[in-house]
matplotlib code that plots the C-alpha trace (Angstrom):
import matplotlib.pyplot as plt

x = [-60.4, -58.8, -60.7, -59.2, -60.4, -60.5, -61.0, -62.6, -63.0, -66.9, -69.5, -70.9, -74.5, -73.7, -72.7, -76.2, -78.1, -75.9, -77.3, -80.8, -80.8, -78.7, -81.5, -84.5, -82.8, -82.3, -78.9, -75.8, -73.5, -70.6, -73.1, -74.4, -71.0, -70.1, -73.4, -72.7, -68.9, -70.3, -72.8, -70.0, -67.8, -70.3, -71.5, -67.8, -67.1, -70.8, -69.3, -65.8, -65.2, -64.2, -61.5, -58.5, -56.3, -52.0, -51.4, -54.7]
y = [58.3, 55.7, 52.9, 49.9, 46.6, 43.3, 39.9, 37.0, 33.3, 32.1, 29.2, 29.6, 28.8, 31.4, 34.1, 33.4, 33.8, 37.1, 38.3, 37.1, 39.1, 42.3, 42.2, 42.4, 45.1, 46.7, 47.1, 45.3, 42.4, 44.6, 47.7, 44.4, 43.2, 46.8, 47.3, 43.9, 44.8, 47.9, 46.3, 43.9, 46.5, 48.1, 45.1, 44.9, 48.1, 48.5, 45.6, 46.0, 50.4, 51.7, 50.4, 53.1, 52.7, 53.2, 56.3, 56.1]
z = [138.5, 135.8, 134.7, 134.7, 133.0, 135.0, 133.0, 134.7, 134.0, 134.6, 133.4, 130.5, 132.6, 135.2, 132.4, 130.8, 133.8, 134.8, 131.7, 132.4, 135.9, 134.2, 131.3, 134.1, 135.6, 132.7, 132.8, 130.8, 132.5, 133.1, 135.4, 136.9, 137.9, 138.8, 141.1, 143.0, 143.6, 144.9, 147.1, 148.3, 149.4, 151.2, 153.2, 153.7, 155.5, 157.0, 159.0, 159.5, 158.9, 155.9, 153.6, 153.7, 151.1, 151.6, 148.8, 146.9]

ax = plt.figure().add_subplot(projection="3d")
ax.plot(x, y, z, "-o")
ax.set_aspect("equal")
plt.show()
């Protein structure tokens, strides 16, 4: 599996406070992001069936 790198545009408030949840976690900003994109994604198919990508 590649990894890919995705750049995002975001508050400078709403960074902080991603950082403030990651850090009680005790994880960084970007395995936050990755565990919520996750979670997302599951909520997503749990409700709708699972995502089936063309060629992947």
């Amino acid at each position: 599996m590649a990894i890919k790198s995705l750049s995002i545009r975001i508050e400078e408030e709403m960074l902080n406070k991603l950082h403030v949840v990651a850090n009680y976690e005790g994880r960084s900003a970007n395995s936050q992001i990755l565990i919520l994109i996750r979670d997302c994604i599951e909520h997503y198919e749990s409700r709708h069936g699972s995502i089936e990508l063309n060629g992947k």
